[in-house]
N, C-alpha and C positions, 0 to 999 in steps of 0.2 A: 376613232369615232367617225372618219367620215370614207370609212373604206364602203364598199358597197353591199349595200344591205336588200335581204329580196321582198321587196314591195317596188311597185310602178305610178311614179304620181300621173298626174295631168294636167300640164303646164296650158294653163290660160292666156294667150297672148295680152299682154296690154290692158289688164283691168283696171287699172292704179293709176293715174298721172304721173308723171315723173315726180320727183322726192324735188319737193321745197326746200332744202336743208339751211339751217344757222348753229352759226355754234353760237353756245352757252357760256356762260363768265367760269360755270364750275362743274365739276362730274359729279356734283352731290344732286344732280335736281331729280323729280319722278315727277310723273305726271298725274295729277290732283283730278282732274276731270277737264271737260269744256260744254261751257254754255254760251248760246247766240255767238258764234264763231270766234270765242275769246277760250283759248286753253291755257289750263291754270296748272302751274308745275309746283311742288312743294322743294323744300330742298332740305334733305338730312341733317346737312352742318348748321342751319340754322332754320331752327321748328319753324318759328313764326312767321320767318319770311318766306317769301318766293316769286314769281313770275307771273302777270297774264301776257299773251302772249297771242295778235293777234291771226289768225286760221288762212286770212286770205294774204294780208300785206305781210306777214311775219314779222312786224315792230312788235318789240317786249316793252313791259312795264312794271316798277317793281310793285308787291306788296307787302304791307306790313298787317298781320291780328294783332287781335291786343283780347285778353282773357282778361276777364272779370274777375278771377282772381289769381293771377299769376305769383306772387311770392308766396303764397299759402303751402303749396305743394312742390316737392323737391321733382319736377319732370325728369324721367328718365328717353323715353322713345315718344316723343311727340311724332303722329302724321296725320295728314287730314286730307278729305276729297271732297268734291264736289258735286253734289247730287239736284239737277238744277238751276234754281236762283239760291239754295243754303250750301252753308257746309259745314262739314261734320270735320270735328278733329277729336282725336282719342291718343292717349299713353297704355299703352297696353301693359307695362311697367305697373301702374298705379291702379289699370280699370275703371277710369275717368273720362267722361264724354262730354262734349263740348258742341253747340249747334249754335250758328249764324247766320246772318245775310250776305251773299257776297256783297253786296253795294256798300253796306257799313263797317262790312268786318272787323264785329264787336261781337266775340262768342260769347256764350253763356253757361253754367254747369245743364246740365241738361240730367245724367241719371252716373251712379257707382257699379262697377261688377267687381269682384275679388280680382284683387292683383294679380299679374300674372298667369289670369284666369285662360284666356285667349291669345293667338298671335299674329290673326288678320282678322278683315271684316268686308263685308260689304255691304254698300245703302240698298235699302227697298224703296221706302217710301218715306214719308214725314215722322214716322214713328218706329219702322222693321228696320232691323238692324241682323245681319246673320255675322255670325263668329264662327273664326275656326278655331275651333273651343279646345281644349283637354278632357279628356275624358277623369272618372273618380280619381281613380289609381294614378294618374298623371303618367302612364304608363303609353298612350297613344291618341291620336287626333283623331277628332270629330266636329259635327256642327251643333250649333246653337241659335236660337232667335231670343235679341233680346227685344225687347219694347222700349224706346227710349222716354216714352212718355208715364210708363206706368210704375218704371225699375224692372217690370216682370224679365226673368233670362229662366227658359228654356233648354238645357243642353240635352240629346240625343244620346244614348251610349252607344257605339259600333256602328254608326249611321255610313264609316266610311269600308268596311269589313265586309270581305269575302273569303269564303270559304277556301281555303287551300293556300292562301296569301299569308307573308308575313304582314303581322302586328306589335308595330312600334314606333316611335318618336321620329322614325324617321321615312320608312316606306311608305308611309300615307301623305307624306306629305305634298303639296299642291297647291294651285292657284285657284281661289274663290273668284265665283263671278257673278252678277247679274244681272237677267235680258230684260231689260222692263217692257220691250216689246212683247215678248210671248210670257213676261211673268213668270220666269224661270230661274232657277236658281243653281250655276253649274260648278263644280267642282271639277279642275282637271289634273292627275295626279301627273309629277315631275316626272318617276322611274318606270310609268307603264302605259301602257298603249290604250287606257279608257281614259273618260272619263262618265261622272255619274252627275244626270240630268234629275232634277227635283219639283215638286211645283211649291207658289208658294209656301206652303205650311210644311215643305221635307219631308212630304210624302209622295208617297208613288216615284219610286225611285228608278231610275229609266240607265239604259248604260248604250253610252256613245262608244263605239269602238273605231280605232284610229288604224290607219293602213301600217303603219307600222309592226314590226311583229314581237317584239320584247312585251310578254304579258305579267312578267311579274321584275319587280326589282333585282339587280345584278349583284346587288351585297348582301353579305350577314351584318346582325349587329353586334361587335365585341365588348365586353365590360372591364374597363382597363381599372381593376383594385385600387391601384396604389393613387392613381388619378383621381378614386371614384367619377369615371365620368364613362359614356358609352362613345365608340364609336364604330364610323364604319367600317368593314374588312377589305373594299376595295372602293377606286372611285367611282363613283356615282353613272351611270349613263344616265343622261337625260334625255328623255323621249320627248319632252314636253318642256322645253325652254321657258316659254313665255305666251299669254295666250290675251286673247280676248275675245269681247261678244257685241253683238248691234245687231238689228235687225233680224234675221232668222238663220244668221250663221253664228258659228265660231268659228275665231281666227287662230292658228295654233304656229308660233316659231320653232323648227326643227332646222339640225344641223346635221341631220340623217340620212345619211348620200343613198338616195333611191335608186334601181338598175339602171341602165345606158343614160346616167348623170353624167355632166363633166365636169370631172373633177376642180377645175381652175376655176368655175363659174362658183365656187364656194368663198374661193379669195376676194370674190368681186361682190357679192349678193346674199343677203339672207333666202333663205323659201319661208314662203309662207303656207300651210294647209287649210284649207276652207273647207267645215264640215257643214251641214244643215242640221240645225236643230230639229225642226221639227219632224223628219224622218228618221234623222238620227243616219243619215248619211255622207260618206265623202263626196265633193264637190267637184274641185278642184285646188290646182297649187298655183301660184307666181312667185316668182322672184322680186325681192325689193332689193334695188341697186345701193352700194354703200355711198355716203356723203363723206367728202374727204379722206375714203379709206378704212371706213369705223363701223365695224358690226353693229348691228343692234343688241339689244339687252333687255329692252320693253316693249309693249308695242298697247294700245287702247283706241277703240274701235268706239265712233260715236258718230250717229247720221250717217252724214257723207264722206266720211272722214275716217280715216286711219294713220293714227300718231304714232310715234315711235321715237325711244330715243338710246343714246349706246355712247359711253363716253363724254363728252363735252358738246353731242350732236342733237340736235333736235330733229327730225324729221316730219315732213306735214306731205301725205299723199290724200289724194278726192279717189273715192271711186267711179267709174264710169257710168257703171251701172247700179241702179236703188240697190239698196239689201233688204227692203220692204214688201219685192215682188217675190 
């Protein structure tokens, strides 16, 4: 995966400040959002709790929610983010939503979708909610909008389908995302060199294509009988590691050794690729230096700021320059 691949990036000198790095109590944490320079990390091994986690000083603090009705429902996948001063937390297991104040964090039921319906999400607004849904057949992913004020849920069929591509449970699969600056709503697939740019309502659907050259997924999908279960026929290239958005870019982690790379600055450094949104052009790349040695894994992109974290590591880089210009 990191032999040299023919695409040429363009390394940005110095966009980022040096990495703030802390480590964490546990490698179960993700990061939930940040607001007023306070990022909020959720932590797997246990739903309820997690971290704020001050942006400038890097002092942590813990949190505890508390649901309104907690012993009623057997949770299976509790996670939740922060979308401003609320936050939204959902079991996608159940199809159960849950909205709050961060100041109080005291959630409340909020709206139901069929269990199992979905398997990410992201905030809009006070009330939009996008999923990445299943389609009828539960045969392949796609999107959704639900309304959390009204119950209303919208699913699209083939919304993520192009012609000549495999369709199934696993090539489409990707990271949702969205720009409240430009009001966009992006999708970036794991195993292929786009992604696909939406506006609010998942129309007019726009296709960012990444310098990379892998345009479709590297596997087939095999049906193993006696298993009843599918899987893949080789493993996965990942084009598209990990991704984010803010301002009028996307941020995209690749581990995809571009021409006259070297090779050792992989051991040392994530890249990052910067695309613009709104031209639906590449930017530029940088480098993010490792913190104690420890790749990244995530990365969320808010203001000034670009988070990251990988292992036990937290990361807190400023950019230099707006991402609003």
């Amino acid at each position: 995966m990191k032999r040299e691949n023919p695409f040429t990036r363009r390394f940005l000198p110095h966009p980022v400040t040096d990495n703030q790095g802390m480590e964490l109590p546990y490698n179960s944490y993700y990061i939930a959002g940040i607001h007023n320079d306070e990022i909020y990390l959720g932590n797997h091994s246990a739903p309820l709790h997690g971290l704020s986690v001050n942006s400038k000083s890097a002092v942590a603090d813990t949190i505890a929610l508390k649901l309104e009705d907690v012993s009623k429902y057997p949770f299976q996948s509790i996670k939740w983010r922060t979308s401003g001063d609320s936050i939204l937390l959902h079991d996608s297991g159940l199809g159960l939503f849950y909205k709050g104040n961060i100041s109080k964090k005291i959630l409340v039921h909020k709206t139901t979708v069929s269990p199992g319906s979905y398997s990410s999400i992201t905030t809009m607004n006070n009330n939009k909610i996008v999923l990445r849904a299943f389609n009828s057949k539960k045969n392949n992913v796609t999107l959704g909008m639900l309304n959390s004020k009204s119950g209303t849920l919208n699913i699209q069929e083939a919304l993520l389908d192009e012609e000549g591509q495999p369709q199934d449970l696993f090539s489409n699969d990707g990271i949702l995302l969205y720009n409240e600056h430009l009001n966009k709503i992006i999708y970036v697939f794991y195993y292929k060199n786009k992604s696909f740019i939406f506006d609010s309502e998942l129309t007019n659907r726009q296709v960012l294509k990444n310098i990379d050259t892998i345009s479709r997924p590297n596997f087939k999908i095999e049906y193993l009988k006696q298993r009843q279960e599918l899987k893949m026929s080789e493993k996965p290239i990942y084009v598209n590691k990990a991704a984010a958005t803010a301002g009028n870019y996307l941020f995209i982690l690749s581990d995809r050794m571009g021409k006259n790379e070297r090779r050792e600055m992989y051991d040392q450094a994530d890249i990052i690729d910067v695309y613009d949104v709104r031209d639906l052009t590449y930017s530029y790349s940088f480098y993010m230096h490792h913190f104690k040695n420890t790749p990244i894994t995530e990365i969320y992109a808010d203001g000034d700021y670009l988070i990251s974290t990988g292992g036990t590591i937290l990361n807190i880089t400023r950019f230099k320059k707006s991402l609003y210009e």
